[in-house]
C-alpha positions in Angstrom: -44.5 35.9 -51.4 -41.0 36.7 -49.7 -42.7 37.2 -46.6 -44.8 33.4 -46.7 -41.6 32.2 -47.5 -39.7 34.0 -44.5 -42.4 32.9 -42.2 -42.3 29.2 -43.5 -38.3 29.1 -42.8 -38.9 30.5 -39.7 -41.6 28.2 -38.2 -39.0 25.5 -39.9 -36.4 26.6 -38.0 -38.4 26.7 -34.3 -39.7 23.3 -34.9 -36.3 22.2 -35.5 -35.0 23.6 -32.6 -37.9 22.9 -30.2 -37.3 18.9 -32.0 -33.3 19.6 -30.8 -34.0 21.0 -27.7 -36.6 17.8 -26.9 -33.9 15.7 -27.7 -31.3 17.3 -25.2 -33.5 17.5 -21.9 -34.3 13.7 -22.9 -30.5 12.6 -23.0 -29.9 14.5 -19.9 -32.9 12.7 -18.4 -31.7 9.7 -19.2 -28.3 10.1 -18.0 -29.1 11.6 -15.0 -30.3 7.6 -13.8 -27.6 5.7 -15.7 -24.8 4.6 -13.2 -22.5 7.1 -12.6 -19.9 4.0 -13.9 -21.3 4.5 -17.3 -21.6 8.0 -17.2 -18.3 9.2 -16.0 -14.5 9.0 -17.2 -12.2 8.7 -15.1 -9.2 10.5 -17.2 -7.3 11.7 -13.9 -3.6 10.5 -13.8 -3.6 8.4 -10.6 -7.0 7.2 -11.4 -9.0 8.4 -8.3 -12.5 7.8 -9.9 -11.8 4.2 -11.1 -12.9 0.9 -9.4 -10.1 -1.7 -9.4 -11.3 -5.5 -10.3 -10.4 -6.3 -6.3 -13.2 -3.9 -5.2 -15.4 -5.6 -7.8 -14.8 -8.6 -6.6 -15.5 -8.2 -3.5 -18.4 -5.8 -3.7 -20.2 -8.5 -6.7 -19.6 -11.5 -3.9 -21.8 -9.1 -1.3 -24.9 -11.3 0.4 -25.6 -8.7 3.0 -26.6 -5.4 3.1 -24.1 -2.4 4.2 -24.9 0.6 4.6 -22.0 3.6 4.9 -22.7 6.6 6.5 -21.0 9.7 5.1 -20.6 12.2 8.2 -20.7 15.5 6.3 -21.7 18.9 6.8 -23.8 20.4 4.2 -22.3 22.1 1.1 -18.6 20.5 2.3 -18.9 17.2 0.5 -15.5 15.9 -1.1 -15.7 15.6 -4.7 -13.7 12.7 -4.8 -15.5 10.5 -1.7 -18.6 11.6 -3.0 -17.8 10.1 -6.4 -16.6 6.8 -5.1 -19.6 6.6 -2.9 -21.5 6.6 -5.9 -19.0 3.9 -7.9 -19.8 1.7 -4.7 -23.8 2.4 -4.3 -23.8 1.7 -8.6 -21.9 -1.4 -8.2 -24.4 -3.3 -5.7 -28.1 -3.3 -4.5 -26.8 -4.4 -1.2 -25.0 -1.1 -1.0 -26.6 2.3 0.5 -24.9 5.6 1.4 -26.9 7.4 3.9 -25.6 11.3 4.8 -25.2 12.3 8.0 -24.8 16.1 9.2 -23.1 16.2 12.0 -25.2 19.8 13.0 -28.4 18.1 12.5 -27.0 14.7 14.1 -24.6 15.8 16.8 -24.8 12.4 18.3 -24.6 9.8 15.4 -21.4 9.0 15.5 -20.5 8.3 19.2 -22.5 5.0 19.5 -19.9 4.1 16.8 -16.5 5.7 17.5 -15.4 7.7 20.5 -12.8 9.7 18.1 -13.3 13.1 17.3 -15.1 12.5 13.7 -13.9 14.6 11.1 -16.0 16.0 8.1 -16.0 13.6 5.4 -15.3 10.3 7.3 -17.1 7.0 6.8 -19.1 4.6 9.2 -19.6 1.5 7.4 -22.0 -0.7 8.7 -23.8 -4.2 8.3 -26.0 -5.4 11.3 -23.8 -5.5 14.2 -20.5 -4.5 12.6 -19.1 -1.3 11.9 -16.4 0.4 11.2 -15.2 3.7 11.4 -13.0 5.1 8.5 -11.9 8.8 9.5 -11.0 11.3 7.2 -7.4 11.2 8.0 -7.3 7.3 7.2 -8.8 8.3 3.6 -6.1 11.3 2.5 -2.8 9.9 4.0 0.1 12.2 4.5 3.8 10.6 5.2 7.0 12.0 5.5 9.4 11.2 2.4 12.8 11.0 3.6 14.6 10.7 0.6 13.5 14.4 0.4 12.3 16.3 3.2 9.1 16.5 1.9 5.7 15.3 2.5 3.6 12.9 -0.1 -0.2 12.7 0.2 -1.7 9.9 -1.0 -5.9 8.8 -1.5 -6.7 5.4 0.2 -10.3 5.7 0.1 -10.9 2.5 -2.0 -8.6 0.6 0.4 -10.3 1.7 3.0 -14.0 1.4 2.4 -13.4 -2.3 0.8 -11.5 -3.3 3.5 -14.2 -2.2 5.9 -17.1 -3.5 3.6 -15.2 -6.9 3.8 -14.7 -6.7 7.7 -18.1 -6.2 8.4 -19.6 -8.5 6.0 -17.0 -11.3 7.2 -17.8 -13.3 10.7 -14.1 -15.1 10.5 -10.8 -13.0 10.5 -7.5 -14.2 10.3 -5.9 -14.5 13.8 -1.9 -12.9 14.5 -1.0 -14.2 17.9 1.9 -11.9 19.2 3.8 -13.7 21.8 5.1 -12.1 24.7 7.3 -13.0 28.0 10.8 -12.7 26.2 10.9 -8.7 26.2 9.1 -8.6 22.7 9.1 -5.2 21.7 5.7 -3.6 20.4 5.0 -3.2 16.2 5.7 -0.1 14.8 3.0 2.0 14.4 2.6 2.0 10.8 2.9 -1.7 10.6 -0.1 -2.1 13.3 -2.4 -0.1 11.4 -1.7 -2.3 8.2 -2.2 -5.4 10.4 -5.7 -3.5 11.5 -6.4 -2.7 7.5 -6.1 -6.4 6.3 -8.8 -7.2 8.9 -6.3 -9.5 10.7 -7.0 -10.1 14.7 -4.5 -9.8 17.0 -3.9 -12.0 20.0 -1.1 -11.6 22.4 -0.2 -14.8 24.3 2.8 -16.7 26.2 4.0 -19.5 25.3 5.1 -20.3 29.2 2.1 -21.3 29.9 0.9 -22.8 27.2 0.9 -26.2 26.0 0.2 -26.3 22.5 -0.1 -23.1 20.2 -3.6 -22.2 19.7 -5.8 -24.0 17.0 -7.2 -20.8 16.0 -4.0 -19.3 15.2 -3.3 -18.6 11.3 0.2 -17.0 11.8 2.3 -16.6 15.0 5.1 -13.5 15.1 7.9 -13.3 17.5 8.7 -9.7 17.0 12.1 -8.5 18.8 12.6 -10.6 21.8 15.5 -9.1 24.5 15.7 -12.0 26.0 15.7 -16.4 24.5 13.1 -18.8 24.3 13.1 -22.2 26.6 14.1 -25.5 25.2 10.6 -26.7 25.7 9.3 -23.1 23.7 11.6 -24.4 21.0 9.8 -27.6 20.6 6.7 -26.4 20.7 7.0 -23.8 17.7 9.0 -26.7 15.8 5.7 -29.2 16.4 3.5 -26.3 15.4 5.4 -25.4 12.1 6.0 -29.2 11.2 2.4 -29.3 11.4 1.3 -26.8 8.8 1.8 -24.2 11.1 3.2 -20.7 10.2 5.5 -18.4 12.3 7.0 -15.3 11.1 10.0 -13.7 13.3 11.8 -10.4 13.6 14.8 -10.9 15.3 18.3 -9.3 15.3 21.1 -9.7 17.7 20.1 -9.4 21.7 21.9 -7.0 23.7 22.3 -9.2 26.1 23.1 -12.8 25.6 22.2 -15.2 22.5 18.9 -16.0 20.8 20.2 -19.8 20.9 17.2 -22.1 21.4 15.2 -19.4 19.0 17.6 -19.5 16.6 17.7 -23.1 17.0 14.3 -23.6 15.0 16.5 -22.3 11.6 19.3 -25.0 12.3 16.8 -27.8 12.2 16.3 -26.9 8.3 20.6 -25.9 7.3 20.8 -22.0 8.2 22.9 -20.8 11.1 23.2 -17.5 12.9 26.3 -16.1 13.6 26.8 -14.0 16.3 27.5 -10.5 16.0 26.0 -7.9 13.9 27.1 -7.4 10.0 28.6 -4.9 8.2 29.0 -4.3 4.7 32.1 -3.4 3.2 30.7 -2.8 0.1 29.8 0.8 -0.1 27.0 0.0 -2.3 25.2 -2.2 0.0 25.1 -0.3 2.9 23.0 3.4 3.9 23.7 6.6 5.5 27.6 5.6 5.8 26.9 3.3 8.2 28.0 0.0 7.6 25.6 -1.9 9.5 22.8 0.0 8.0 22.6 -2.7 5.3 20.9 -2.8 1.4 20.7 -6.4 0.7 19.8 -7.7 -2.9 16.5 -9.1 -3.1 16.0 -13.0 -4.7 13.0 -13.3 -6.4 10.3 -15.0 -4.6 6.4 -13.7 -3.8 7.2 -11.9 -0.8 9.8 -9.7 -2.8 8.9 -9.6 -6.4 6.3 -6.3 -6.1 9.4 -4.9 -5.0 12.3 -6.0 -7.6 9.5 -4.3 -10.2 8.8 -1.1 -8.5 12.7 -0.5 -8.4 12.6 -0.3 -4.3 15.2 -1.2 -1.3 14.5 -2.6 1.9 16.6 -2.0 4.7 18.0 -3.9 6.7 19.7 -2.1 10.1 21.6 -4.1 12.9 21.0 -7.6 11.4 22.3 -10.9 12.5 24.1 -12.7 9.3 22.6 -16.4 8.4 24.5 -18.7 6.9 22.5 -21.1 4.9 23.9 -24.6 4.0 20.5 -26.1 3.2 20.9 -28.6 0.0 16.9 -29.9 0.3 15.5 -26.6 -1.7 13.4 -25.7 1.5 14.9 -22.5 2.3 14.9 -19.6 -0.5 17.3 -16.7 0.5 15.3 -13.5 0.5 17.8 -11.0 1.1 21.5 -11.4 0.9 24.9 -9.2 1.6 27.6 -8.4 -0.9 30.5 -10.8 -0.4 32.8 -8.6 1.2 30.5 -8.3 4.4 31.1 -9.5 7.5 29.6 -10.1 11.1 31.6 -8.2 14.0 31.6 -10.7 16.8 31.5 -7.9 19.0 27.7 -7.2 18.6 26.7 -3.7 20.4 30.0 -3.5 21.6 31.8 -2.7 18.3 34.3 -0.2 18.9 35.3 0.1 14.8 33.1 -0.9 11.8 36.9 -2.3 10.0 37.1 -5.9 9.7 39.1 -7.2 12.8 40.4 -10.6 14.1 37.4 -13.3 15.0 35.1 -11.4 12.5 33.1 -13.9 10.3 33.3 -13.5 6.6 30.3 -13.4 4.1 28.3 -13.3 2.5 25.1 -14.1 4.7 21.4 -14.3 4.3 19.3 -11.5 6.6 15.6 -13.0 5.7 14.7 -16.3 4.8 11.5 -18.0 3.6 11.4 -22.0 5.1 9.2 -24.7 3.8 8.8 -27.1 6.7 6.4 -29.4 5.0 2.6 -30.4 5.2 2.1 -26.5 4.3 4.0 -25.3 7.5 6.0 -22.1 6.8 8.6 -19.9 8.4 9.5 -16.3 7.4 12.2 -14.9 9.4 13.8 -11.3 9.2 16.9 -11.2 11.1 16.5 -7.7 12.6 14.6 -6.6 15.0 14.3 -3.1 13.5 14.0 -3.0 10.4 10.1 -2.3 10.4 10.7 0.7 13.1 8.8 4.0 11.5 12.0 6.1 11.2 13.4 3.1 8.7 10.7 2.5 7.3 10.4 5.9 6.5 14.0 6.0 5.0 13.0 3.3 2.4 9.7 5.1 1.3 7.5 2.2 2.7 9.5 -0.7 1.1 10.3 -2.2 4.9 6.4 -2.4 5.4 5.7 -3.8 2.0 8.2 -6.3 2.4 6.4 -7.3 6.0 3.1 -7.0 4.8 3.8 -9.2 1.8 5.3 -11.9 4.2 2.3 -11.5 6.2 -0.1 -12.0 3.2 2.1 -14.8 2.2 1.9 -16.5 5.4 -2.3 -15.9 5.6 -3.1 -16.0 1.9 -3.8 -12.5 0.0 -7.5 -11.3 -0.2 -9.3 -9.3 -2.5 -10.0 -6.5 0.2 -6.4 -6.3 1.7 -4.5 -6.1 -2.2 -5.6 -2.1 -2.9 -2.8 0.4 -2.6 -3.4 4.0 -2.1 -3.4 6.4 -5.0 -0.7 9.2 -5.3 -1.8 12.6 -5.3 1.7 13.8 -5.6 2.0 16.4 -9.2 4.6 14.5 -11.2 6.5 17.2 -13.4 7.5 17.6 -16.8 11.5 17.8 -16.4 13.1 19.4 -19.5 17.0 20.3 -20.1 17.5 24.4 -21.0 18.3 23.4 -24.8 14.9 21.8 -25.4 13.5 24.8 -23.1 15.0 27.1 -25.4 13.6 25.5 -28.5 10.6 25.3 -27.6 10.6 28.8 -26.8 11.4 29.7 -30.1 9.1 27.4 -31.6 6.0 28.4 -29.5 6.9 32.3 -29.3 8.3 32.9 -32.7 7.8 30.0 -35.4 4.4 29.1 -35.1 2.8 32.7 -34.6 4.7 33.9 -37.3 3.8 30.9 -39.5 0.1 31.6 -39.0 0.5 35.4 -39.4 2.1 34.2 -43.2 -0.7 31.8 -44.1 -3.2 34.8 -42.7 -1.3 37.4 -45.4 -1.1 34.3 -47.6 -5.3 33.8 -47.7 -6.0 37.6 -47.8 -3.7 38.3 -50.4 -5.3 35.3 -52.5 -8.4 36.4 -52.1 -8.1 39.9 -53.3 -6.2 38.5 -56.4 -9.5 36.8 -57.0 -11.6 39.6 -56.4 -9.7 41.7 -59.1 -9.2 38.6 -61.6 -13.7 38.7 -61.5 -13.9 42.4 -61.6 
């Protein structure tokens, strides 16, 4: 009788488990062809799995096919690209990611870059267009200067959906960059930005030119040595009264005066004075140097992201404006302390104190213009202040605040509004009291609290035991 019985529970117990076990390889079955967006939390602190709503946008809008090719040698795939590619092929139908190894395909890549492709990059490509996203261009390294350190940070979503919208896109916004006047080249950093919001550039003169083009969504004037021509004046005036929009970067010359330039800011109340300003407010200025300058910031949608991430831009060798507008058209972005004070001197100041012929403050150092019929001027009166060594001293705000007058100027996109992720630790900072009691509490309270309630249930128990016997 015990023995049917044994083998009855027994048989019970290995059809239960063969039901259990059924039950398990048919989950993992069916979870193995879910999405890996439904399938997989993202839990990390900088959220390097997760899909913003700009991606989704623009990914949900797709018509055309793309296909991106991950160069990658076998058994070296990135565990982070190689979840994102799968967020990106889960998203759309129009979406494929095809692997390429290099040792099997030496050759691929060179009908699509003729850079030396690293292991992990990207070629994203839809019928004629491509792009090429190297590796380096998906983990960004940049120096902080605040701290002598370097901070690494994950762009691969900004990346791939700005490419995915290049490709997919026959019209791109059009920068012409005019030249002729000694314009200096854009910083590095700030050209590679340009190149990431899909924007074309165009360098052109204005000396032979009789109207700006049509084609042209934003002109920049980026640090001219030497002054536009009466007739160049006009024309950029025409242009902007027009619904045109021109951006500028431009401190004091070293030689001679930006006059008909600056002459396009008088037709709307600001004035330039000449010189270059120094703060005498300690708190407004960097580095003690004076006419390293860190002007407030007005709120306005060029500098709001910003004002709430708590950054600085700064603002080196600036010319001060002086804005008597009373029509509402021109919005101060940045402004001095009212102790500064523009050394008429320019590059030949001999002593940062405030001397005899020096202009007082305060003054304006950027400016956002309305000119009407949706024309729009953003100026930035230094010619430096987007230079990689400054930019690097304000941990990127100088770009942002260039990038956002940019956007402002073109209108922002879904593809161009992704930041990179930080992949920076960010540490638990504790004072040595609270160290010191939580020592106590993790080393001595709680084991020994346990250890009682251990004695606690033993000794209860044997009082039991007796109290039956």
């Amino acid at each position: 009788m015990k023995n049917k019985i044994a083998l009855k529970g027994g048989s019970y117990s290995l059809v239960l488990t063969g039901i259990v076990l059924a039950i398990l390889i048919a989950v993992n079955v069916l979870a193995s062809v879910l999405p890996s967006t439904w399938t997989q939390l993202d839990i990390s602190s900088a959220k390097l799995y997760s899909i913003t709503s700009n991606t989704k946008a623009v990914v949900n809008a797709l018509e055309k096919d793309v296909t991106i090719y991950w160069v990658v040698q076998s058994d070296k795939e990135d565990d982070i690209i190689e979840n994102l590619l799968a967020k990106y092929e889960s998203l759309s139908e129009h979406i494929e990611v095809v692997k390429k190894n290099p040792d099997v395909y030496p050759t691929f890549a060179q009908q699509y870059t003729s850079e030396t492709v690293l292991n992990n990059s990207l070629i994203v490509e839809c019928g004629d267009s491509s792009r090429y996203i190297s590796y380096e261009d998906i983990y960004l390294t940049e120096a902080d200067m605040a701290s002598y350190s370097y901070t690494t940070s994950f762009d691969g979503e900004g990346a791939i959906t700005s490419a995915i919208d290049y490709v997919v896109s026959e019209d791109h916004p059009k920068l012409y960059m005019t030249e002729g006047h000694g314009e200096a080249e854009v910083s590095a950093v700030f050209a590679e930005q340009i190149e990431k919001q899909n924007i074309e550039t165009v360098t052109f003169t204005l000396l032979n030119s009789d109207t700006i083009p049509e084609d042209a969504d934003v002109v920049l004037i980026h640090a001219p040595a030497s002054d536009i021509s009466k007739e160049e004046k006009d024309m950029l005036a025409e242009y902007t009264k027009n619904g045109g929009k021109l951006m500028v970067m431009a401190g004091p010359a070293e030689d001679g005066v930006l006059t008909n330039l600056y002459s396009l800011l008088g037709d709307y109340g600001v004035e330039a004075e000449e010189g270059i300003v120094a703060e005498g407010d300690r708190n407004y200025y960097a580095f003690r140097q004076p006419y390293i300058l860190l002007p407030d910031m007005a709120e306005h949608e060029i500098t709001n992201p910003l004002i709430e991430g708590n950054y600085y831009a700064i603002m080196p060798i600036a010319q001060g404006l002086t804005v008597t507008d009373t029509t509402g058209s021109v919005t101060q972005l940045l402004t001095t302390s009212e102790t500064a004070y523009s050394k008429a001197a320019g590059y030949s100041i001999e002593t940062y104190e405030k001397g005899e012929g020096d202009v007082d403050g305060p003054f304006a150092t950027a400016v956002a213009v309305d000119c009407g019929s949706g024309g729009r001027m953003v100026w930035f009166a230094s010619s430096n202040f987007l230079d990689d060594m400054y930019n690097a001293y304000s941990s990127g705000a100088n770009l942002d605040l260039g990038m956002n007058a940019l956007s402002f100027m073109i209108g922002e996109r879904e593809a161009v509004a992704i930041r990179s992720k930080s992949l920076n630790y960010s540490y638990l900072t504790i004072n040595e009291s609270a160290a010191s009691y939580l020592k106590v509490m993790m080393i001595g309270v709680f084991p020994l609290a346990f250890l009682g309630y251990g004695v606690y249930v033993i000794v209860s128990r044997r009082r039991r035991q007796n109290e039956t016997v």
